[in-house]
C-alpha positions as CSV (number, residue, x, y, z in Angstrom):
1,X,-7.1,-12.8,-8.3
2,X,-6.0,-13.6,-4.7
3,X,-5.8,-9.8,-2.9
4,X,-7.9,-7.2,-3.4
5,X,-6.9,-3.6,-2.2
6,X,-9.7,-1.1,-1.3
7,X,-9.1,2.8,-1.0
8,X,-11.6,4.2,0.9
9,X,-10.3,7.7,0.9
10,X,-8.5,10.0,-1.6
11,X,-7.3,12.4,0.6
12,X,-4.0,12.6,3.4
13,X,-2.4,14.5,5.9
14,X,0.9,14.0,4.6
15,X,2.3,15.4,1.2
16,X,4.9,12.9,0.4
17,X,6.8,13.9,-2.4
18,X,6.3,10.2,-4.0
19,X,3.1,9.8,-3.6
20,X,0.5,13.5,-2.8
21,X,4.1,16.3,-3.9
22,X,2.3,19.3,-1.7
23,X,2.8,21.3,-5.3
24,X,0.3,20.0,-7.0
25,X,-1.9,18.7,-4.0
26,X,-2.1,21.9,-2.1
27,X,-5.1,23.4,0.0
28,X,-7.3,24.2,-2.9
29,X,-7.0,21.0,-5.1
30,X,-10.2,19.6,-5.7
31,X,-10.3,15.9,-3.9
32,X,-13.8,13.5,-4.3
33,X,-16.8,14.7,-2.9
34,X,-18.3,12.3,0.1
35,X,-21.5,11.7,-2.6
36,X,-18.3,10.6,-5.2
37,X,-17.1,8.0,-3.0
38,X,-18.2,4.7,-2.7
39,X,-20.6,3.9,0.5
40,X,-19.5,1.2,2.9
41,X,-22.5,-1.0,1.5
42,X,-21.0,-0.2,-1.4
43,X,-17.8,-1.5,-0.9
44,X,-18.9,-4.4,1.3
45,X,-21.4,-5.3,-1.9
46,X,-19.0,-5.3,-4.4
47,X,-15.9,-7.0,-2.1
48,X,-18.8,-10.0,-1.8
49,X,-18.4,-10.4,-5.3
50,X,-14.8,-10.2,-5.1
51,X,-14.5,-12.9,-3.5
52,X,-17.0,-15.0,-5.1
53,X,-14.0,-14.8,-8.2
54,X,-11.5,-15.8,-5.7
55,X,-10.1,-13.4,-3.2
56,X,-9.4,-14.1,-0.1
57,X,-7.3,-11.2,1.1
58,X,-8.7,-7.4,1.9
59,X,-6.6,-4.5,2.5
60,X,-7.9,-1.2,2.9
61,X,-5.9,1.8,1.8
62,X,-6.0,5.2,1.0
63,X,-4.7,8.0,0.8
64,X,-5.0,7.5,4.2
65,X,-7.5,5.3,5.3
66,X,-8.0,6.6,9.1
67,X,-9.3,10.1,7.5
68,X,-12.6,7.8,6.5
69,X,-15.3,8.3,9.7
70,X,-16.2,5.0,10.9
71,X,-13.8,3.0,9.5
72,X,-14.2,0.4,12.1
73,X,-17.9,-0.7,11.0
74,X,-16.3,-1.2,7.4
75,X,-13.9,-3.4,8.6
76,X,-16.7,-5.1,10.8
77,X,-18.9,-5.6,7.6
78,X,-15.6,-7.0,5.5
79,X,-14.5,-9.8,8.4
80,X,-17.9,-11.2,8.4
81,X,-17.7,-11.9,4.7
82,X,-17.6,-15.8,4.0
83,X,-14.2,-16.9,2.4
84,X,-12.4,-13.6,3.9
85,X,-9.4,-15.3,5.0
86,X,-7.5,-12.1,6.2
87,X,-8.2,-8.2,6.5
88,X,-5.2,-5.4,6.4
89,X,-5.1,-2.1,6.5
90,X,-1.9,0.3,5.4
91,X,-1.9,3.9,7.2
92,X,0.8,6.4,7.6
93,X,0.4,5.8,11.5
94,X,0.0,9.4,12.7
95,X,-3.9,8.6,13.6
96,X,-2.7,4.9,14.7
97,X,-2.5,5.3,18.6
98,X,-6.2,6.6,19.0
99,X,-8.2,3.9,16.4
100,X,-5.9,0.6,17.3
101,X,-7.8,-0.8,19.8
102,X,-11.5,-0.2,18.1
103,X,-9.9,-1.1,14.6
104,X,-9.2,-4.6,16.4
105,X,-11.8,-5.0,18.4
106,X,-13.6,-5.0,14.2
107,X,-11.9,-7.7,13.4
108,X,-8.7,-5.9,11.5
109,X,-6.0,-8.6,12.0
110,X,-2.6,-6.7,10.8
111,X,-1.8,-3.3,10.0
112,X,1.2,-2.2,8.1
113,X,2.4,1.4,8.8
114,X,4.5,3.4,6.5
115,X,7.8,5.3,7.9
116,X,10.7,6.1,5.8
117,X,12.9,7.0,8.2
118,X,13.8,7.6,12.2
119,X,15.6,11.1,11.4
120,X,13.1,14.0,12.2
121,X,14.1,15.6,9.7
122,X,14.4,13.4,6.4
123,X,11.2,12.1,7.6
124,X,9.8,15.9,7.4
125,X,11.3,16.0,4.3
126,X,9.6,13.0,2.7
127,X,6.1,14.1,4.6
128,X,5.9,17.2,3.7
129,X,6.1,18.8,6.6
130,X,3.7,17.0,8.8
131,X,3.4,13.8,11.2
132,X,7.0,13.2,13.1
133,X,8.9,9.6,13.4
134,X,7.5,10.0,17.3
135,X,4.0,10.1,16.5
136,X,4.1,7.0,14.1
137,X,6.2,5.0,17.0
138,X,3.6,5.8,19.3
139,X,0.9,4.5,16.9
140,X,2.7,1.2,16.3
141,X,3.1,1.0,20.0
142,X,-0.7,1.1,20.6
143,X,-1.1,-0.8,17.6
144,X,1.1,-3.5,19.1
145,X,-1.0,-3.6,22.5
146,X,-4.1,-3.7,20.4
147,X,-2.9,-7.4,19.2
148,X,-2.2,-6.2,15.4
149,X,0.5,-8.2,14.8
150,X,3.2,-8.6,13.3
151,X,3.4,-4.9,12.5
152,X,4.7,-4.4,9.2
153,X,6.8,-1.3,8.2
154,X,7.1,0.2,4.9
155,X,9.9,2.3,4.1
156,X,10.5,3.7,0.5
157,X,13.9,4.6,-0.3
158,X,15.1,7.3,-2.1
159,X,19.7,8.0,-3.1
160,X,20.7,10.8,-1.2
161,X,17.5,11.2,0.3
162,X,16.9,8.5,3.6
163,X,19.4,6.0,2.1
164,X,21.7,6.9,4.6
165,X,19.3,5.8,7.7
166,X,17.7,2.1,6.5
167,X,20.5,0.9,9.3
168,X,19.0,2.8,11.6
169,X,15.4,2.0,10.4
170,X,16.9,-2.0,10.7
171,X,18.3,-1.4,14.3
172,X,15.3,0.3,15.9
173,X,13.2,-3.1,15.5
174,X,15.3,-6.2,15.0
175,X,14.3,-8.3,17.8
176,X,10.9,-6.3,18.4
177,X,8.5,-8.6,16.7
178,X,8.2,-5.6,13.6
179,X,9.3,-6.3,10.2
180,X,10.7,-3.7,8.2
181,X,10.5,-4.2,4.5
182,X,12.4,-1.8,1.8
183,X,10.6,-0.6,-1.1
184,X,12.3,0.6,-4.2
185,X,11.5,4.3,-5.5
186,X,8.5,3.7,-8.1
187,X,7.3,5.7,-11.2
188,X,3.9,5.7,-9.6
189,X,2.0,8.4,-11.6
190,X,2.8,11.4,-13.2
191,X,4.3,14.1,-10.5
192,X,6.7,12.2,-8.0
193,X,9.5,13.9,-10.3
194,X,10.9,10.0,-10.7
195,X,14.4,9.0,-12.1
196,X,15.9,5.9,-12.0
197,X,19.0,7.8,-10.3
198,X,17.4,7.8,-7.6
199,X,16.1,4.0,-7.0
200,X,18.6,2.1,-4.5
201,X,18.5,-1.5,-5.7
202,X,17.1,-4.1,-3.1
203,X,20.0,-6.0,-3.6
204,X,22.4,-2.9,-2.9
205,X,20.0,-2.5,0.2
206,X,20.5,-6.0,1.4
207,X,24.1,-6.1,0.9
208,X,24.4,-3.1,3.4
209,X,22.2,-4.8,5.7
210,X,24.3,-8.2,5.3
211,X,27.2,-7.0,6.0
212,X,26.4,-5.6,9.5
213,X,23.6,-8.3,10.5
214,X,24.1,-11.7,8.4
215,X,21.1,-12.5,6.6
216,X,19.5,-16.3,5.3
217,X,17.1,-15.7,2.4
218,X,13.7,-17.5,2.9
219,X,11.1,-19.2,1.0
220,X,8.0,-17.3,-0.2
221,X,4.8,-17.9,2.4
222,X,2.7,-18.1,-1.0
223,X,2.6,-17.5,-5.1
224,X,2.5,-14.0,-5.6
225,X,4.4,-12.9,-2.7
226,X,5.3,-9.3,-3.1
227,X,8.3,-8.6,-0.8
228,X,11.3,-11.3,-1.2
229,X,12.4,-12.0,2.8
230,X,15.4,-12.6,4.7
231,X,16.1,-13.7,8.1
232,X,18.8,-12.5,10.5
233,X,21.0,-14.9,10.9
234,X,20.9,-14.6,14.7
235,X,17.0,-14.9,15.2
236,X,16.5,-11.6,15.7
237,X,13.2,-11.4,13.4
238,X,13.2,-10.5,9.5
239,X,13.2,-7.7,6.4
240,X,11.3,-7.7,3.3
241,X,12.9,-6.1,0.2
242,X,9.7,-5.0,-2.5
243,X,11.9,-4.6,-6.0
244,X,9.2,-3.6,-8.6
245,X,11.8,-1.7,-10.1
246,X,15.2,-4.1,-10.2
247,X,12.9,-7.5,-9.9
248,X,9.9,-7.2,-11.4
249,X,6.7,-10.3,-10.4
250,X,4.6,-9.0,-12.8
251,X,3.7,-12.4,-13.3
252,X,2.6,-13.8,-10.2
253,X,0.8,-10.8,-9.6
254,X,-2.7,-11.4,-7.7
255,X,-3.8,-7.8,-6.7
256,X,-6.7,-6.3,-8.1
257,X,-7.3,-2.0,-6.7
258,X,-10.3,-0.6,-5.9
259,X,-10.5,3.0,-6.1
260,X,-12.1,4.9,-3.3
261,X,-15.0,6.1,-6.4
262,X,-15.5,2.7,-7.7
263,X,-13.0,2.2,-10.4
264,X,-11.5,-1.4,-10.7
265,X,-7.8,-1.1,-11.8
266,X,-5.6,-4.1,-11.9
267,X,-2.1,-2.6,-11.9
268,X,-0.4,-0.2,-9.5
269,X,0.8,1.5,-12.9
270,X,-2.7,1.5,-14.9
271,X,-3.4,4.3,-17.4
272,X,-7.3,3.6,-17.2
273,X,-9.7,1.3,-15.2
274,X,-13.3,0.5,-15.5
275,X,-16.3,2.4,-13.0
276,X,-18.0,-0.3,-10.8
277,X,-19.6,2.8,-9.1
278,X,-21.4,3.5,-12.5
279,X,-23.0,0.0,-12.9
280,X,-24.0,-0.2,-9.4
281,X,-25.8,3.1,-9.3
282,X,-27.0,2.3,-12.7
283,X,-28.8,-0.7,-11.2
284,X,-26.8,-3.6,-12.1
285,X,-27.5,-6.7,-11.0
286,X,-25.1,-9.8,-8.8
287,X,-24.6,-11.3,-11.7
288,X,-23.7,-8.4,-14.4
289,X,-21.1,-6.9,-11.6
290,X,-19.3,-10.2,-11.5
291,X,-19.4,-10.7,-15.5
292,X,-17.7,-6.8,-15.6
293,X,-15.1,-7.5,-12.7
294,X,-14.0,-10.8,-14.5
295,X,-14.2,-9.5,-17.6
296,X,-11.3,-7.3,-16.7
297,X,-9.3,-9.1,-14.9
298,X,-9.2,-11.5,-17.4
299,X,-8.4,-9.1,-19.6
300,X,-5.6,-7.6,-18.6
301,X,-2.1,-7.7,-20.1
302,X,-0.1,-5.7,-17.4
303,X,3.2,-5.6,-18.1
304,X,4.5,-2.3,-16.5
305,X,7.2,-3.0,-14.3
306,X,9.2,-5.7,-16.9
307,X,8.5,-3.0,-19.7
308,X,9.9,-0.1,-17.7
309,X,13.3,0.0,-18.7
310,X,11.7,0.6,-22.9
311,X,9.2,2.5,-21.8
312,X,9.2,6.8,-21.8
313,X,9.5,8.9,-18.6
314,X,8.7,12.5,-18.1
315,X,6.6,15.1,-20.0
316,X,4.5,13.7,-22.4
317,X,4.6,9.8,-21.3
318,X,1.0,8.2,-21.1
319,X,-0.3,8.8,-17.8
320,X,-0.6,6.7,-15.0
321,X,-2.8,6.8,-12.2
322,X,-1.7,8.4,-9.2
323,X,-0.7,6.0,-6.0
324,X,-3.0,8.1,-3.5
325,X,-5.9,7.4,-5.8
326,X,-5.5,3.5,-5.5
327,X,-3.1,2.9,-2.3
328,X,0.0,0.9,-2.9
C-alpha cells in the first residue's frame, strides 16, 4: 500500500458517458449530502494513518475535486503530513485556470487533467455537453505558470468515438513539457453501456503513434507503475499507455480509494468496501482505525482486470462501484 486516492466530492460538471452518463445522473439524482461527506479533519485524520501503513503518495479526486470549497486548506493540511512524499490532484480542468496558483501556493506538486480529445465536438460528446477543449487548455496553461509540473493528460479512448484524434491529442503537446497518456475504455461500474468493441488496445494505440513519431519504450520509475511509457525517439518528451483492459498489473497494484463518505475500497472495480466514516463517528480510536484499514488491505484478493475476460457483463452482472464515487 504505496498510493492512496482520496475523493473529496461525488458530484461534476461534466456527464461523461464513461464515467457520470447524464441519463442516469441528471438534475434530480440524489448526490451525498455536505453532513455525508467526510470533513477535511476527517480525511487529514485518517490519511495520517494511511500513511503510518505505508503510503507515501496522495491524490485527491473526485468527481471533480475543484467543486469541494476550500480545497486548498486540504491540500495544506495533507503536505504537512510526515512521510507524504508527494500530493496530486486529477480534475477535468474546466475550474483549473482560476485555483492553479492557490492550489500551488498549498503545497499541491502535480496535477493531472483529463481531455479526451482536441475536437470541439467529440469532446462535447464525451462531456456531455459541457466544458470545451479551450477552457481545459487554458486551465493547463495557468496550471503550467503556477509551477504544477509535468502536467499529465489523461485521455480515455473509445472505437469510433475520439480514436480518430489521439494524433492530434499527441501533436498538440510533444515538445511542451505535457505528457499525454492513453487510457483503455474500462468496465467501471454499471451504466457506461461498456463492450469490449469498443476498447482500442494500447498496443494498437502505440503502433499508430510509432509509426508517425518513433517511439523507445522506457523503464518503469517504480513497482506498481500504472501507465507503461515511451519516449519519442527524437526528444520531444513522452506518452503513457494505461492497459487495465489488454495488460492487466493487478499484481503490482499499490492503490488503496477513499470514498468522498468514508468507504475504504481497494480496487477501482470493487463490488463492496468497508465505512471508515462509521468507526470514526462511532468513536474509534488511532489504533482500532489502523487495525480496520489493514485488516482490509490485507485482505483483499482483487483480481478484476485478469478475470475480466470470464467474467459476465451487462444486466444482471454483480455490481461495481461507480468511478465518480472513488476517482480513477
Amino acid at each position: 500500500m504505496r498510493d492512496l486516492r482520496i475523493s473529496v466530492m461525488d458530484r461534476c460538471n461534466f456527464r461523461c458517458p464513461y464515467c457520470m452518463p447524464r441519463e442516469t445522473y441528471h438534475e434530480k439524482y440524489r448526490f451525498l449530502g455536505s453532513h455525508e461527506r467526510l470533513s477535511f479533519d476527517e480525511i487529514v485524520r485518517l490519511a495520517r494513518l494511511f500513511v503510518q501503513l505505508g503510503v507515501r503518495k496522495l491524490r485527491l479526486t473526485g468527481g471533480e475535486p475543484l467543486l469541494r470549497a476550500g480545497l486548498a486548506d486540504l491540500i495544506g493540511d495533507l503536505t504537512a503530513i510526515p512521510g507524504v512524499e508527494d500530493v496530486a490532484l486529477t480534475t477535468n480542468g474546466v475550474l483549473l485556470a482560476r485555483h492553479a496558483s492557490e492550489l500551488k501556493a498549498a503545497g499541491l506538486k502535480r496535477i493531472t487533467v483529463s481531455l479526451d480529445s482536441l475536437d470541439p465536438q467529440v469532446f462535447a460528446r464525451m462531456s456531455g455537453g459541457f466544458g470545451s477543449p479551450a477552457e481545459v487548455l487554458d486551465g493547463i496553461e495557468h496550471a503550467r505558470r503556477a509551477g504544477l509540473e509535468p502536467v499529465k493528460i489523461n485521455a480515455v479512448v473509445q472505437r469510433g468515438v475520439n480514436d480518430h484524434t489521439v494524433l492530434d491529442l499527441v501533436e498538440r503537446f510533444r515538445g511542451s513539457g505535457v505528457i499525454v497518456r492513453f487510457i483503455e475504455y474500462m468496465d467501471v461500474g454499471n451504466r457506461n453501456h461498456w463492450s469490449s468493441e469498443l476498447v482500442v488496445p494500447s498496443k494498437e494505440l502505440a503502433a499508430r503513434i510509432a509509426a508517425r513519431w518513433p517511439l523507445t519504450a522506457l523503464e518503469p520509475d517504480y513497482l506498481g507503475e500504472v501507465a507503461r511509457r515511451y519516449a519519442f525517439a527524437d526528444g520531444q518528451g513522452e506518452v503513457g499507455f494505461i492497459s487495465s483492459v489488454s495488460q492487466p498489473f493487478c499484481g503490482d497494484c499499490t492503490r488503496v480509494r477513499l470514498s468522498s463518505d468514508g468507504m475504504i475500497y481497494t480496487c477501482l472495480f470493487a463490488t463492496h468496501g468497508t465505512s471508515l466514516r462509521d468507526a470514526l463517528r462511532g468513536g474509534a480510536g488511532d489504533d482500532r482505525l489502523l487495525e480496520l484499514i489493514a485488516g482490509v488491505w490485507q485482505q483483499r484478493t482483487d483480481r478484476y482486470s485478469e478475470q475480466r475476460a470470464s467474467l459476465p457483463h451487462g444486466p444482471g452482472e454483480q455490481p461495481k462501484v461507480e468511478m465518480f464515487y472513488i476517482g480513477g
